[in-house]
N, C-alpha and C positions, 0 to 999 in steps of 0.2 A: 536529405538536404545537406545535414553536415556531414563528415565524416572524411575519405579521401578526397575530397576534391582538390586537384592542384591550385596554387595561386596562377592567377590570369596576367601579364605585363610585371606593374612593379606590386600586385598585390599581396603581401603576404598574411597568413595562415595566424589567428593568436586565437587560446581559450580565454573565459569569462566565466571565475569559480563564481561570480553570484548570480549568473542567469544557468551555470552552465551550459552554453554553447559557445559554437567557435564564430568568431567574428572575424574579419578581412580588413588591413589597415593599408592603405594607400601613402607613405613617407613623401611621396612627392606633391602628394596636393591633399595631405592632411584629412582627408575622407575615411570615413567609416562606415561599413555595411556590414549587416547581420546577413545568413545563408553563403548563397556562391558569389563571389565577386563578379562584376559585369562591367567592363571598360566600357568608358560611354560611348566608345564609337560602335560598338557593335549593339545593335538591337538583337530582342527577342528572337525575332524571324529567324537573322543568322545565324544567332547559336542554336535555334530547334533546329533549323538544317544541316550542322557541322554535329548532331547527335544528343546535344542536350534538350533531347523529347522531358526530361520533368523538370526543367529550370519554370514552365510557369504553374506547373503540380506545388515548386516549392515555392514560389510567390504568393498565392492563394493561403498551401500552409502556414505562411508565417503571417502574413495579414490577419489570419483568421484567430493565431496564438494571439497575437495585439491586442484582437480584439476582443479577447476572453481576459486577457492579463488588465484591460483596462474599463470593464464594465466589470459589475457583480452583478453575476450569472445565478447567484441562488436565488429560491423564491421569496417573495417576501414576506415580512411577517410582522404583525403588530397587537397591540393589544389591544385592548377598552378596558376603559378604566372610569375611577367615578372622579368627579371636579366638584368642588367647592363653590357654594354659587350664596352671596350674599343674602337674597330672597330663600332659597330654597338650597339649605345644607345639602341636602342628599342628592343632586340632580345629577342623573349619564345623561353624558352624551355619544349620543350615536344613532345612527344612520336606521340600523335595521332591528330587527326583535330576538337577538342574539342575546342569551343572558351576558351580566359583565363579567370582567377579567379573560375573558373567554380567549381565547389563541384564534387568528383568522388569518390560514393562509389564501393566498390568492393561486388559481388554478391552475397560473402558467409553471408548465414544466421547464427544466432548468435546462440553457439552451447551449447546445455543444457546435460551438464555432466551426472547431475542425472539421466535425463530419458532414455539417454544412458545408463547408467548402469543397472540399474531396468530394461531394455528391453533387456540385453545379461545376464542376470541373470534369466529373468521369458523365455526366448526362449531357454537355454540351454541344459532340456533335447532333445528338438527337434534337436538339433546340433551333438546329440549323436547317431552316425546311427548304431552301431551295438547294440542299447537298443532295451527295447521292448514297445514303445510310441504304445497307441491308438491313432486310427484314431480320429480327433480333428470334422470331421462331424458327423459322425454315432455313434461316441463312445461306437461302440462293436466291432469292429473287429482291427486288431493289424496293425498300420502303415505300408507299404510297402515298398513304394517309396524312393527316395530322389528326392526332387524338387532341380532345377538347374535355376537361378544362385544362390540363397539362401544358398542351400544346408541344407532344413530343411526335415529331417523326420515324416513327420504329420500324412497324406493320406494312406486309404485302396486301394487298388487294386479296389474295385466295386464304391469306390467313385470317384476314377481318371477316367474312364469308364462314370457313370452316371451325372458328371461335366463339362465332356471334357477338363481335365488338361493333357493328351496325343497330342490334337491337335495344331499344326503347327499355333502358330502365332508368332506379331511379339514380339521383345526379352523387349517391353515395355510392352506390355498385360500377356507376361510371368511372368514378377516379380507378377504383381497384382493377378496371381490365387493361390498362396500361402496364406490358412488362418493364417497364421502364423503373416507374413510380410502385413495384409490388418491393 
């Protein structure tokens, strides 16, 4: 995203020692954007046509830094502990049959923006079911299918056949027969 990118009009090029990255300063209408600079007259479109294929690669990538830079992403953790209770010196509280003091993380794993993103950005023409995706096995004949529960357009007709991605299992083995989603 950053790196040589020329400035675009009157944008010019500045670093940012406390983000470290370079950011694009606009003097005539006092704007500032983090990644590549984009004149507002020209749209997305234009630039993916004129050759900037990852200007929305790096759109996603920095929404997705944001989004990391401005949630905490680690799991969480809390204790149990004993409270002081007028009636009853000694009384815990809490929820389940955990002894106290005890450490209780919770199960969700810690959640990596980026690769979320870079991964609904590189699977998205597969999301698009009335395009015309090759098959991602044989890559010559034209995707068919829609796999369910995904909902990714990948697979030929002879490859879901010679795979056995028609056959009746169960809705765990089903995710996994999507090359998409492996």
């Amino acid at each position: 995203m950053s790196g040589s990118a020329p400035a675009v009009g009157s944008w010019t090029k500045h670093w940012d020692p406390s983000s470290k990255q370079h950011f694009y300063y606009d003097p005539s209408t006092g704007q500032t954007t983090w990644g590549r600079s984009v004149p507002p007259e020209k749209s997305t479109e234009s630039l993916k046509r004129e050759g900037e294929g990852n200007l929305l690669e790096g759109i996603f990538l920095q929404q997705a830094k944001e989004t990391a830079q401005h949630h905490d992403v680690r799991p969480r953790r809390r204790k149990r502990g004993v409270s002081k209770d007028r009636k009853n010196n000694n009384r815990v509280f809490a929820d389940d049959d955990l002894p106290q003091n005890e450490t209780i993380e919770d199960d969700e794993p810690r959640k990596d923006y980026i690769s979320f993103a870079k991964e609904y950005y590189l699977t998205a023409p597969f999301r698009d079911t009335g395009g015309k995706q090759i098959c991602v096995i044989c890559q010559k004949r034209k995707a068919s299918a829609v796999l369910f529960p995904c909902e990714h357009k990948c697979v030929c007709a002879r490859c879901i056949e010679s795979e056995g991605f028609g056959a009746m299992r169960k809705a765990s083995e089903r995710e996994a027969l999507c090359p998409v989603c492996w």
